[in-house]
C-alpha positions as CSV (number, residue, x, y, z in Angstrom):
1,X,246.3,184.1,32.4
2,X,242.8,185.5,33.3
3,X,241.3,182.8,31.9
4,X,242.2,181.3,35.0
5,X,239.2,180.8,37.1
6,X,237.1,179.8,34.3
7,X,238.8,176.0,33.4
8,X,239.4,175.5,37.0
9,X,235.9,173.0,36.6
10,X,238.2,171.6,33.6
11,X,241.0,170.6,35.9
12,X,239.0,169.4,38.8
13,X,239.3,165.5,37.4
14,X,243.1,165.7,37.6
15,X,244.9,163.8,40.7
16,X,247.5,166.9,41.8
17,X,250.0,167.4,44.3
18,X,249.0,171.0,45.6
19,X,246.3,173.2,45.8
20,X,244.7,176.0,42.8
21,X,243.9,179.3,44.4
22,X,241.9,182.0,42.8
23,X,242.8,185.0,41.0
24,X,244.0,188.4,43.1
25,X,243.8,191.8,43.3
26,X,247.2,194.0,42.8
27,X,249.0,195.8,45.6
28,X,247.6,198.7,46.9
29,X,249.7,201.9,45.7
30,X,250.9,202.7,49.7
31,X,251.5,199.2,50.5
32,X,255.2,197.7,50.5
33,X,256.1,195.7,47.2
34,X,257.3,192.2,47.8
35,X,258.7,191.8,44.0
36,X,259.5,194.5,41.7
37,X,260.3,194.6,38.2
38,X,260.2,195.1,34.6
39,X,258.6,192.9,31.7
40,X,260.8,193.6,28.7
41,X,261.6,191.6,25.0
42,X,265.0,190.2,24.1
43,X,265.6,194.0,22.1
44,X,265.0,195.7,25.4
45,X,261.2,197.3,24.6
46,X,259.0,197.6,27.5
47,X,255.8,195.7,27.5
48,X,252.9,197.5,29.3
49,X,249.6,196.2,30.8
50,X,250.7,192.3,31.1
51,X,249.7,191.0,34.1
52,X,252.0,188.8,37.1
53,X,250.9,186.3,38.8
54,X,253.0,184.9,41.8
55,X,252.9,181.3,42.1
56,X,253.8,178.7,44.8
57,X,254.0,174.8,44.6
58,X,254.4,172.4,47.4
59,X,258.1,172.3,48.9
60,X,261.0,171.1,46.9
61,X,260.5,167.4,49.0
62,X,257.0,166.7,47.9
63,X,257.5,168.1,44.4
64,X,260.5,165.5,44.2
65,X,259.0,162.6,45.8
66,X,255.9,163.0,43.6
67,X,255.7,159.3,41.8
68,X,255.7,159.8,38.0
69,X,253.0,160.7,36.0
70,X,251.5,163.1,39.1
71,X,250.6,166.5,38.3
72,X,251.3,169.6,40.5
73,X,249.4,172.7,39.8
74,X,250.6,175.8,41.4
75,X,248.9,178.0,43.3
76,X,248.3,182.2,42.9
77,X,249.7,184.0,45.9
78,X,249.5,187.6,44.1
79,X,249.7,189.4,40.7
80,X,250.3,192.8,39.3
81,X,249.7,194.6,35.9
82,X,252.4,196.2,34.2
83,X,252.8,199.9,33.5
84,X,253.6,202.4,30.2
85,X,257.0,201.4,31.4
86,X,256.9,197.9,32.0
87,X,257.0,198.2,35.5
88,X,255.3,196.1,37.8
89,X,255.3,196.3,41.7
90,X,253.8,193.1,43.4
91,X,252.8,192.2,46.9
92,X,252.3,188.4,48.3
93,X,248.5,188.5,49.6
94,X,248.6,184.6,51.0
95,X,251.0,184.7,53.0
96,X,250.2,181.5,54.6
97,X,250.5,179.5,51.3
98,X,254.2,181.3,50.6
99,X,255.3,180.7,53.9
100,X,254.1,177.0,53.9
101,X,255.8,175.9,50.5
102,X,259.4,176.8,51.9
103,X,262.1,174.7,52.9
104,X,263.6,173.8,56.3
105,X,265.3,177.1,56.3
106,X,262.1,178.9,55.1
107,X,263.3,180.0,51.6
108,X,260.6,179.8,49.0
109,X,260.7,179.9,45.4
110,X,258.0,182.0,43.9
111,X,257.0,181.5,40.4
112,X,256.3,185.1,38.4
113,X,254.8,184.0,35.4
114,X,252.5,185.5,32.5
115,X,251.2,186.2,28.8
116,X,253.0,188.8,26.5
117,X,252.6,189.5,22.9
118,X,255.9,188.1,22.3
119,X,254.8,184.6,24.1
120,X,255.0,183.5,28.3
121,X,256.8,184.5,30.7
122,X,258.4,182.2,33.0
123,X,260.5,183.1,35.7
124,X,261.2,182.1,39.7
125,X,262.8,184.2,42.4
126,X,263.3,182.9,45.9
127,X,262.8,184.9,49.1
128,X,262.1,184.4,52.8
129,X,259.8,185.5,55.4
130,X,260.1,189.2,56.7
131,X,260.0,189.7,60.4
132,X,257.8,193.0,60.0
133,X,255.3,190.2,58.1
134,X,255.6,190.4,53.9
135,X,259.1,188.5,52.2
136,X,262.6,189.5,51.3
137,X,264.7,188.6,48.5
138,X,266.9,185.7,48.8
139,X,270.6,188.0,48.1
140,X,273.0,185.6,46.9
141,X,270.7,184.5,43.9
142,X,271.1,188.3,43.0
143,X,275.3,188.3,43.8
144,X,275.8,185.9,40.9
145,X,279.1,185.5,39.6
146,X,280.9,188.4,38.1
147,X,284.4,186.6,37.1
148,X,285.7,187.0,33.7
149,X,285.4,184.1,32.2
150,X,281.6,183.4,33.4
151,X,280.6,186.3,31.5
152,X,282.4,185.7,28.6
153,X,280.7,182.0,28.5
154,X,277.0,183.6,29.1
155,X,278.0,186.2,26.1
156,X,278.8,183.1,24.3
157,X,275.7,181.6,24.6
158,X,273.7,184.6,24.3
159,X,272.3,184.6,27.6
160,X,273.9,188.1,29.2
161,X,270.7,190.1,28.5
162,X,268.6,188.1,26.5
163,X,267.2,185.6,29.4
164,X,264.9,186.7,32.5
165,X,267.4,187.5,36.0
166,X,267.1,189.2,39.2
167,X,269.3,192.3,38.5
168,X,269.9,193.4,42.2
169,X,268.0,193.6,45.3
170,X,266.2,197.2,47.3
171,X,265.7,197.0,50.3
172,X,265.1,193.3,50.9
173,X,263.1,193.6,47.5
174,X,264.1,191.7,44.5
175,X,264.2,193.5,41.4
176,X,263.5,191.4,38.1
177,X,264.1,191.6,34.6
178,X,261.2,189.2,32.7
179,X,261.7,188.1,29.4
180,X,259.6,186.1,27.3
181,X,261.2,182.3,26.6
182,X,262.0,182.2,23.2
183,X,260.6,179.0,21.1
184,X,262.6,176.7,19.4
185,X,262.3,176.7,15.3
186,X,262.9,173.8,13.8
187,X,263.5,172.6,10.1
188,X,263.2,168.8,10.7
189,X,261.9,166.7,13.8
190,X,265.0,167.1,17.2
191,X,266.7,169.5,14.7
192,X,266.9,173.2,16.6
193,X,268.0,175.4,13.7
194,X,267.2,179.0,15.8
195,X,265.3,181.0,18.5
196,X,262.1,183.1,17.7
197,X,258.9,184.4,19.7
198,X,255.6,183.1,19.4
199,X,252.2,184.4,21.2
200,X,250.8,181.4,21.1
201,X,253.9,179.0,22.8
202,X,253.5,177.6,25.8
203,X,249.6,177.2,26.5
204,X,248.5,180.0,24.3
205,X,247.5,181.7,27.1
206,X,245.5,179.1,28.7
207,X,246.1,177.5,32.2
208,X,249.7,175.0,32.7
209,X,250.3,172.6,35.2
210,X,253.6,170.1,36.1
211,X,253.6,166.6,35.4
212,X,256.2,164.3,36.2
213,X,258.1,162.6,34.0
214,X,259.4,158.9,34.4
215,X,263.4,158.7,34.7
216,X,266.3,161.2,35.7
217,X,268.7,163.4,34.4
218,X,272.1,163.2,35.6
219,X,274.5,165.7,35.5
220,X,278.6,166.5,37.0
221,X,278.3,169.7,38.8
222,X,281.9,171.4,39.5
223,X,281.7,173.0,42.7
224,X,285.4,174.3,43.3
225,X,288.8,174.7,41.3
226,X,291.8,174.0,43.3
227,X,295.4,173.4,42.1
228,X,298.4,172.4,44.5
229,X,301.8,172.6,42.9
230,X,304.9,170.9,44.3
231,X,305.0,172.2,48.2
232,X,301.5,170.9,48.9
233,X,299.1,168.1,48.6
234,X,295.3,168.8,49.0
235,X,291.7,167.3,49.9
236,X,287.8,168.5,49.0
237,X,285.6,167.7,51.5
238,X,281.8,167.7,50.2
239,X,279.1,167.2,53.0
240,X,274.8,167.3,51.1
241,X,272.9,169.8,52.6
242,X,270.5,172.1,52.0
243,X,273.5,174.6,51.0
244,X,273.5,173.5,47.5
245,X,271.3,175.1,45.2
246,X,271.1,174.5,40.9
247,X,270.2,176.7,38.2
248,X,267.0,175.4,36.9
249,X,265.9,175.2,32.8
250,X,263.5,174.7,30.6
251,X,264.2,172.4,27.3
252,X,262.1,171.7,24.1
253,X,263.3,168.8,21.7
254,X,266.3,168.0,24.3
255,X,267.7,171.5,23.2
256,X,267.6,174.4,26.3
257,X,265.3,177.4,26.1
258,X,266.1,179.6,28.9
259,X,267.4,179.6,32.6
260,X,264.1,179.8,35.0
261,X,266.0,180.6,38.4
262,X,267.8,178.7,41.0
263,X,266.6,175.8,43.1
264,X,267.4,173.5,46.2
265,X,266.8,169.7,45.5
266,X,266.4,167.0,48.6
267,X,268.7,166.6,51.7
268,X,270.9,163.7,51.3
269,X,272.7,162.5,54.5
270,X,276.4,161.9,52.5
271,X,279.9,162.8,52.9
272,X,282.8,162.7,50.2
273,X,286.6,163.4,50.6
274,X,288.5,163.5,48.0
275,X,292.8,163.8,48.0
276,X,294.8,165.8,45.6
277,X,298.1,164.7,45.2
278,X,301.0,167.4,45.1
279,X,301.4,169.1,41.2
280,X,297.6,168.8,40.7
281,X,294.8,171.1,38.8
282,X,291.8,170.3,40.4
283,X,288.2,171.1,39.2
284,X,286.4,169.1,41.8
285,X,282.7,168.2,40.6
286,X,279.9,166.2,42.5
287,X,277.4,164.0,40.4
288,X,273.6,164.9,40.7
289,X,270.4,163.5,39.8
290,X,267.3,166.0,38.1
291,X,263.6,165.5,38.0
292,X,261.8,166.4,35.1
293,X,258.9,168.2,34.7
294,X,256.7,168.3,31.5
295,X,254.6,171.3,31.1
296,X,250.8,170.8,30.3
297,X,248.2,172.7,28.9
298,X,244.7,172.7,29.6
299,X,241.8,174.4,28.3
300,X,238.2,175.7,29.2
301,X,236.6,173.3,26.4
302,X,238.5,170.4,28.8
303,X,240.9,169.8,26.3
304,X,244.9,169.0,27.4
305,X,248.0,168.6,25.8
306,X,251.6,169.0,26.7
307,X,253.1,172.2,25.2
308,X,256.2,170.4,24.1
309,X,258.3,172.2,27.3
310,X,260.3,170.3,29.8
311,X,261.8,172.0,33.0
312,X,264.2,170.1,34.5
313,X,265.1,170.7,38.1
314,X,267.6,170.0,40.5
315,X,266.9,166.2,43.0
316,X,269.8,165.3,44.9
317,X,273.4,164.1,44.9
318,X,274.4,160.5,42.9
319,X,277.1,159.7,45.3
320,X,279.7,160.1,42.7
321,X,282.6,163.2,42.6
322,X,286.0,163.2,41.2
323,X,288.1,165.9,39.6
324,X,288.9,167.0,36.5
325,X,291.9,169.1,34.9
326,X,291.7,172.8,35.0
327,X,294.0,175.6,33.8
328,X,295.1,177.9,36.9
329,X,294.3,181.9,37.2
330,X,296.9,184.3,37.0
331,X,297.8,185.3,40.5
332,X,297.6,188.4,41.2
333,X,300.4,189.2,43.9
334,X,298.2,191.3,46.3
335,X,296.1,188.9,46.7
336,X,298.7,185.9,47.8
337,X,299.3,185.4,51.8
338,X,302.3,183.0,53.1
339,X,302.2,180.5,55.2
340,X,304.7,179.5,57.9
341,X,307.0,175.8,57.3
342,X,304.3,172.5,57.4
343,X,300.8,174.8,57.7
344,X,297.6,173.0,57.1
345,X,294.5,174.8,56.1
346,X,291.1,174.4,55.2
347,X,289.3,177.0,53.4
348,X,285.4,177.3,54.6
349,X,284.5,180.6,54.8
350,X,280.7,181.6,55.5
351,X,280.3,182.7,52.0
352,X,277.8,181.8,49.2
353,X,279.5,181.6,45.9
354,X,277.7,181.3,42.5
355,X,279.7,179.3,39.7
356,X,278.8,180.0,35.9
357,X,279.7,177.1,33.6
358,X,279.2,174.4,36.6
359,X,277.3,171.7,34.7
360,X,275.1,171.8,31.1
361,X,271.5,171.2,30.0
362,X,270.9,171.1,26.6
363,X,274.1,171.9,25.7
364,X,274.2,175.0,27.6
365,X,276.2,176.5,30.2
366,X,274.4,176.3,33.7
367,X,275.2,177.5,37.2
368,X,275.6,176.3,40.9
369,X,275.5,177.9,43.8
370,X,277.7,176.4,47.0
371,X,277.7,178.2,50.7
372,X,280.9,177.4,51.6
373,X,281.5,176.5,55.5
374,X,282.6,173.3,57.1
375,X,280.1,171.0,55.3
376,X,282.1,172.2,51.8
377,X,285.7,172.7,51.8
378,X,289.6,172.3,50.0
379,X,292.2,171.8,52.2
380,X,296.3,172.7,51.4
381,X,299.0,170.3,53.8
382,X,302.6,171.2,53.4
383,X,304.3,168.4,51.9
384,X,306.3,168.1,55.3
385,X,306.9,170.1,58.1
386,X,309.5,172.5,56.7
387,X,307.8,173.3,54.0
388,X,306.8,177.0,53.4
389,X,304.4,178.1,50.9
390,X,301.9,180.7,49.3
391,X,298.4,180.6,48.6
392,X,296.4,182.5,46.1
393,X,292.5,182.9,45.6
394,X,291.2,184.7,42.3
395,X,289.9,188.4,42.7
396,X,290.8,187.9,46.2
397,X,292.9,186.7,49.5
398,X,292.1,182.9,50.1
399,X,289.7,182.8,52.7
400,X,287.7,185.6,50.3
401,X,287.5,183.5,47.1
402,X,286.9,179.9,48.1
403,X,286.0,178.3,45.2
404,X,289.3,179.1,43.0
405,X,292.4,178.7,45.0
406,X,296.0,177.9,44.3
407,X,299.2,177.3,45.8
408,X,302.0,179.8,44.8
């Protein structure tokens, strides 16, 4: 990556959304980080003296609206150089650019990115603005989803430790785990037959830039689990907003490489309702529509080619949704509540949930993340007015664990 400035004259002739910036100095030692974090390989061994770079790209609407065949080429808001350990501590020095490639809610994904022995890093975290000036993590990316079965299916897939993550948040600061993305080894053309490393994946340590591909993805993103039995009937309500955010990938051959963060896509004005009859197990899922990204090289010579990576990246809603048939948690009697005869309820509480398992790429397990409040919600109705009955959520009280619920 510090070849950077010097095939910038290279790239000049290519129509891009966005703007190049040049290279930056790291944070000064008694100045507050804005990322910190850790550059590791898949067995855990620290990588020292690899340098960050923090990237931003136009906001999620002009990255989508971009017609196909456009490039985008990020631009450098900061960098760091890793330590003996592998540490890195990085502070945002353009400010101005971060701030003006967020959404309407001012969250930003920042792109932390760079060359290892092992091959690139590739990674995005999202944050917004700091009152005191500076950025602060976006926390729910760093909640995740801790239930059972989610980590059983990332274990399955080999993804627990072996994939770049934000592993908690410090006072407002994210803290990262980087790993190198792994490069696919094949024995035949479109036939993935294992993982490895490669130095020279990616762009070999030149300079990469976006270009959009024609056509769309589409993929069935479950968003809640409900299941009524026979004292109640039910109904998801799914409004688009901005409140729905995807787990972003990166492919080779059609086969996935690694998760590369979370993302919003465009605001779609759109409402759904959907009825559950009595006896139901409902795994409610919304249709939605990716962009994909091809990722090109470029040299200082002027030479170009794409690096054989795809990132595909969350658009908007299809207008479809349905359900599907789930099997029902246990309940766990301290954490069911009763409900006097005929109650109606809707479950919205202000919480962000994130969902492992929601939807595939490449045949691999992806996630979703839903803030659940009016414009997102599952309703229980007593069958009639009579009618008393229990509700359950999993690891918690109803109103606690919106996104798994069942009648009792």
């Amino acid at each position: 990556m510090r070849t950077r400035t010097r095939i910038l004259a290279a790239l000049a002739a290519i129509a891009t959304v966005g703007t190049v910036g040049t290279a930056v100095t790291p944070a000064a030692a008694n100045e507050r980080p804005d990322i910190m974090g850790s550059v590791e390989s898949w067995s855990g061994a620290k990588l020292a003296g690899v340098e960050i770079q923090a990237l931003v790209e136009p906001d999620a609407q002009t990255i989508n609206d971009m017609p196909a065949g456009t490039t985008s080429l990020p631009r450098v808001v900061g960098s760091a150089v890793t330590n003996a350990a592998g540490v890195f501590q990085l502070k945002i020095t353009d400010e101005a650019a971060v701030a003006a490639a967020g959404d309407s809610d001012g969250l930003v994904s920042v792109i932390l990115t760079g060359q290892t022995p092992e091959g690139q890093v590739y990674f995005r975290t999202r944050m917004t603005p700091r009152e005191q000036g500076g950025f602060v993590a976006y926390q729910p990316d760093a909640d995740g989803d801790t239930s059972a079965d989610n980590i059983a299916q990332l274990r399955k897939e080999g993804r627990e430790n072996r994939q770049s993550r934000t592993t908690g948040v410090t006072n407002g600061i994210p803290q990262l785990r980087l790993t190198p993305l792994p490069v696919a080894k094949t024995t035949a053309p479109g036939s993935v037959t294992t993982l490895g490393f490669d130095p020279n994946a990616w762009c070999s340590g030149n300079y990469w830039w976006y270009k959009k591909v024609d056509g769309t993805a589409g993929r069935n993103v479950t968003l809640m689990n409900q299941a009524t039995a026979s004292k109640t009937t039910g109904k998801f309500t799914y409004t688009s907003s901005v409140e729905t955010s995807l787990e972003a990938s990166v492919t080779t051959s059609g086969s996935f490489v690694a998760s590369v963060g979370m993302m919003k896509g465009t605001t779609t004005a759109m409402t759904i309702s959907l009825p559950s009859p009595a006896s139901t197990n409902a795994e409610w899922y919304v249709g939605f529509e990716f962009n994909l990204y091809d990722i090109w090289c470029g040299s200082p010579t002027g030479a170009q080619w794409w690096s054989q990576y795809t990132e595909y990246r969350p658009w908007r809603p299809d207008g479809g949704a349905s359900r599907r048939t789930w099997t029902p948690f246990t309940c766990n009697t301290a954490n069911q509540s009763t409900l006097g005869p005929g109650a109606e309820v809707k479950v919205a509480k202000d919480q962000t949930v994130t969902k492992t398992g929601s939807f595939t790429t490449g045949g691999v397990s992806m996630k979703a993340q839903q803030k659940w409040t009016s414009s997102a919600a599952v309703e229980y109705k007593a069958i009639n007015a009579t009618t008393s009955y229990g509700l359950c959520g999993d690891g918690a009280k109803y109103p606690y664990a919106v996104s798994r619920t069942r009648q009792t």
